[in-house]
C-alpha positions in Angstrom: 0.0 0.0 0.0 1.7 3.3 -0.8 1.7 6.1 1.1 0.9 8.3 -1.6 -2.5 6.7 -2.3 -3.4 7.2 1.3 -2.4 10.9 1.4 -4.5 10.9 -1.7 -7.4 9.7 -0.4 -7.3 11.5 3.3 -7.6 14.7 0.8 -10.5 13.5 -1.1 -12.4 12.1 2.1 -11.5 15.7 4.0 -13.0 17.9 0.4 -15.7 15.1 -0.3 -14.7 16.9 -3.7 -12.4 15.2 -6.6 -12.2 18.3 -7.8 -10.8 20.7 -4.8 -8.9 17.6 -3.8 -7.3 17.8 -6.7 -6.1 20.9 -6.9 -5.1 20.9 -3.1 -2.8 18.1 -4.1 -1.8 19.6 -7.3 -2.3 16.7 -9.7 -5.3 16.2 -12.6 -8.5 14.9 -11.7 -8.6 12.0 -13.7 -5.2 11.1 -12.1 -6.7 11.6 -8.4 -9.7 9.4 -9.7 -7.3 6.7 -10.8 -5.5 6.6 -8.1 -8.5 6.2 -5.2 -9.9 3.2 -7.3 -6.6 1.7 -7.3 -6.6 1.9 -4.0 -10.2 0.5 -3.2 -8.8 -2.6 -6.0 -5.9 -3.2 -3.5 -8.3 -3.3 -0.3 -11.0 -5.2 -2.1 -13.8 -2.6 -0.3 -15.3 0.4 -1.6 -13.8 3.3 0.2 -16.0 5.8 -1.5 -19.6 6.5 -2.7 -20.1 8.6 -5.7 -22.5 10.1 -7.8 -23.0 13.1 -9.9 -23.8 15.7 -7.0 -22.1 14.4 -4.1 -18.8 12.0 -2.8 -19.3 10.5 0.4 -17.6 8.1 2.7 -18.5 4.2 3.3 -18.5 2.6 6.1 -15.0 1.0 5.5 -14.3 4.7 3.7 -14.4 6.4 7.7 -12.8 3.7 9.4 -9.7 3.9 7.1 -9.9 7.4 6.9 -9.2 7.5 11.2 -6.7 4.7 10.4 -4.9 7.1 7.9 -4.4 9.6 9.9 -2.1 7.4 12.0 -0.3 5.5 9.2 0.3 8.9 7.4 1.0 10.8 11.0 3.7 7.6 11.9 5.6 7.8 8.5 6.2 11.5 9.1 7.4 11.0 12.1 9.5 8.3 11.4 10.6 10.2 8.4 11.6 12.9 10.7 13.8 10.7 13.6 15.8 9.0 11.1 16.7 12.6 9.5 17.5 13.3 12.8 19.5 10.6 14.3 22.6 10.8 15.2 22.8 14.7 14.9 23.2 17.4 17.7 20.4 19.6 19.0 20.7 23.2 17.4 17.9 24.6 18.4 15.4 24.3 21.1 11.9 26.1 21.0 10.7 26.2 25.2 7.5 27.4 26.1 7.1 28.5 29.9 4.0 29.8 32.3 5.4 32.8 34.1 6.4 31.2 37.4 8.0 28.5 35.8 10.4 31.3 35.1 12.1 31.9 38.8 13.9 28.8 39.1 12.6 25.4 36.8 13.3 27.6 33.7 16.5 29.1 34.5 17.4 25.5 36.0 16.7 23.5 33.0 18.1 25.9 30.4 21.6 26.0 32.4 22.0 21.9 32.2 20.7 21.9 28.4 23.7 24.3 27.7 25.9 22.4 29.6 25.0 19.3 27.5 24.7 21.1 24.0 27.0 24.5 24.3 26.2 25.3 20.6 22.5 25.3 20.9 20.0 28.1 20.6 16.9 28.3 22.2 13.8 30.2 21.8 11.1 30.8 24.8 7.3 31.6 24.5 5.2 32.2 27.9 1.6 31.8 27.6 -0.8 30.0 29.9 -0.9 26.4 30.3 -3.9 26.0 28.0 -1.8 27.8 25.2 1.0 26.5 25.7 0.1 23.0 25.5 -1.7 23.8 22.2 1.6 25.0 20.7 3.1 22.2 21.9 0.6 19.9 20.4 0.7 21.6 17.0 4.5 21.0 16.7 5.6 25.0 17.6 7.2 24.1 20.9 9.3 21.5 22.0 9.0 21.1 25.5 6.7 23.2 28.0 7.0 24.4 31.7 3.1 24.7 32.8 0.3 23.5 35.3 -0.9 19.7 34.9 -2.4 19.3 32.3 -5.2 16.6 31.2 -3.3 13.4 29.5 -3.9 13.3 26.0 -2.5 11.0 23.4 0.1 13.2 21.6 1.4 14.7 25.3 3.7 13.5 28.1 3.9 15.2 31.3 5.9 15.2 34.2 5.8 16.5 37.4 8.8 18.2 38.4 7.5 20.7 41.4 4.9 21.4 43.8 3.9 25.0 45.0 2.0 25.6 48.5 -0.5 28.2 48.3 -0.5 30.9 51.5 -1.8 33.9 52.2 -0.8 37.2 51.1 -1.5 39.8 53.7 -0.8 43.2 53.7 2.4 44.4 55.1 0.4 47.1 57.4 -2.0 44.3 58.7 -1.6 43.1 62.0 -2.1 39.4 60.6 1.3 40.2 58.6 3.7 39.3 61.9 1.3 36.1 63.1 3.0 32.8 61.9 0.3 30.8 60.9 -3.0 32.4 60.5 -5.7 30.4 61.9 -9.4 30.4 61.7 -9.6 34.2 62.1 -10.8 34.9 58.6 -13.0 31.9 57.6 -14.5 33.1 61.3 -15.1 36.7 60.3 -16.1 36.1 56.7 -19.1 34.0 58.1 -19.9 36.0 61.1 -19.8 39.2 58.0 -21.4 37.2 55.4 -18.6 38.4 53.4 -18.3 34.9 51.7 -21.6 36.1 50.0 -20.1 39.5 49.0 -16.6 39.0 46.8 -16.4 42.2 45.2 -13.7 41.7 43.3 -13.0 38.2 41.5 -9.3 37.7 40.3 -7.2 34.8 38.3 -4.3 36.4 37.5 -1.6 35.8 40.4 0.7 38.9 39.3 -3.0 40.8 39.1 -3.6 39.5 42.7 -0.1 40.3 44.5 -1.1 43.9 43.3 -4.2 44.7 44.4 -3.2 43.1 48.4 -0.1 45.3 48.2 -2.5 48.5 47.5 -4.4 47.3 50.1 -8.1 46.2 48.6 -7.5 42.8 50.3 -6.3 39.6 51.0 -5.7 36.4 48.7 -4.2 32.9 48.5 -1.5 32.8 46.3 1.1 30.1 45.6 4.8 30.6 47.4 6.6 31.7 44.6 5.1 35.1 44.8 7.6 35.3 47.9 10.5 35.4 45.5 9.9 39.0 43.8 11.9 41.3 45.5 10.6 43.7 48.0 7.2 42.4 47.8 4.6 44.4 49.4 2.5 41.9 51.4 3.7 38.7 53.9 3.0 34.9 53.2 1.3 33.2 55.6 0.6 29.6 56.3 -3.1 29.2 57.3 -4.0 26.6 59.7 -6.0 23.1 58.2 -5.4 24.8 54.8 -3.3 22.7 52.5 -3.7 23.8 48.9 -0.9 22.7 46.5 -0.7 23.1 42.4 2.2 21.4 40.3 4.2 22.5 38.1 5.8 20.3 35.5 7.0 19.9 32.0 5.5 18.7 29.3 6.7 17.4 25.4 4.7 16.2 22.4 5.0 12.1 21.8 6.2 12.0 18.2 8.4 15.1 18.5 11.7 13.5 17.7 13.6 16.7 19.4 11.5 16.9 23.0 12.2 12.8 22.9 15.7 12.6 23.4 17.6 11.0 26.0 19.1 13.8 27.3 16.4 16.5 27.2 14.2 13.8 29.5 16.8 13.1 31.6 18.0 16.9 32.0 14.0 17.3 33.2 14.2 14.4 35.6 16.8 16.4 37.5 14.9 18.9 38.1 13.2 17.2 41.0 11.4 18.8 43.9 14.2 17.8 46.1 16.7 19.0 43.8 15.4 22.7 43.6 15.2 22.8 47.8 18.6 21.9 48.2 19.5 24.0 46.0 17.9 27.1 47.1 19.0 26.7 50.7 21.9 28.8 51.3 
């Protein structure tokens, strides 16, 4: 079965046109024609229906047609690893969330250099819902972001974990209490103030801002604590344990993000790893 037959017919089955298949593909008609019926002769079923106002897909026609995706998807891929093999990474596109950016990023790109001095790298921040997207489309090799849902073109791995505490104030008394206990959960019932948010906020940097001009306080995860000077203290909050990971994630068949050394590099990067390595 050649390959080019299946590309052939993937085109027709996407158009259910000869015609604008045709010309996507850049061959005649007649030729396109020729070569789906050659292919229906060498599977002995009828991949197509036709008639003089519309092309349509069989039964076998949509089965094969999910089935060519995969063979066609494969091939390039193995077409790509074996250009591939055996030569050294030059460039390395690395997407990253923003707090990825205090120490996993910095981290990681450090030991890739070590391992490939020549290479360049490019970095994109996004969110973790665009990120993974790029990543999925092939525009990014690997990604720092928040877990994501498994999927069968991603890998993920968790390299970190982020407590979230509570950013007071610096001019609050709460701001030189230890742990913060059920003072707030207390008040905001007593209040009713869980009934009356007035301001609703998912942006983190968004978040540090507006307690540090004084509108309030939030839970934000511990790496806010690493911007310098920050205007507001972190505080633990008793029978509160709210974590989010942080990890890195790679397409499947992306020959680059699937090397040894770029997965092993990431590996190091453990939990462990980035405590020791920020005590002083």
């Amino acid at each position: 079965m050649e390959l080019r037959r299946i590309r052939y017919f993937v085109a027709v089955a996407e158009e259910l046109h000869f015609g604008r298949a045709a010309a996507s593909l850049n061959i005649a008609q007649p030729a396109l024609s020729l070569q789906i019926s050659a292919l229906e002769s060498e599977m002995g079923v009828k991949l197509l229906r036709r008639s003089t106002r519309r092309v349509e897909l069989t039964d076998a026609g949509k089965v094969f047609y999910e089935k060519a995706h995969a063979i066609l998807n494969e091939a390039d891929y193995v077409a790509l690893l074996m250009r591939t093999a055996g030569q050294q990474i030059s460039h390395l596109s690395v997407g990253s969330i923003y707090p990825a950016t205090f120490k996993l990023l910095p981290r990681y790109l450090g030991l890739v250099k070590e391992r490939f001095p020549a290479i360049k790298t490019s970095i994109q921040t996004g969110t973790s819902e665009s990120l993974s997207g790029e990543i999925e489309r092939g525009n990014i090799n690997v990604g720092f972001l928040r877990r994501i849902e498994k999927t069968a073109s991603l890998a993920y791995m968790n390299i970190s974990t982020d407590n979230y505490l509570l950013a007071i104030p610096r001019d609050n008394p709460l701001a030189d209490a230890r742990y913060v206990e059920d003072y707030f959960r207390a008040k905001f019932a007593q209040h009713g103030i869980e009934r009356n948010i007035s301001i609703v906020c998912r942006n983190t940097l968004s978040m540090m801002a507006l307690v540090t001009a004084g509108f309030g306080v939030a839970f934000v995860p511990e790496w806010a604590g690493d911007f310098p000077n920050p205007g507001f203290a972190l505080r633990k909050m008793e029978d509160v344990d709210m974590k989010i990971s942080l990890g890195i994630a790679w397409r499947k068949e992306d020959p680059i993000a699937n090397k040894d050394e770029l997965v092993d590099i990431a590996k190091a990067l453990t939990e462990t790893k980035l405590r020791h390595e920020a005590q002083p």
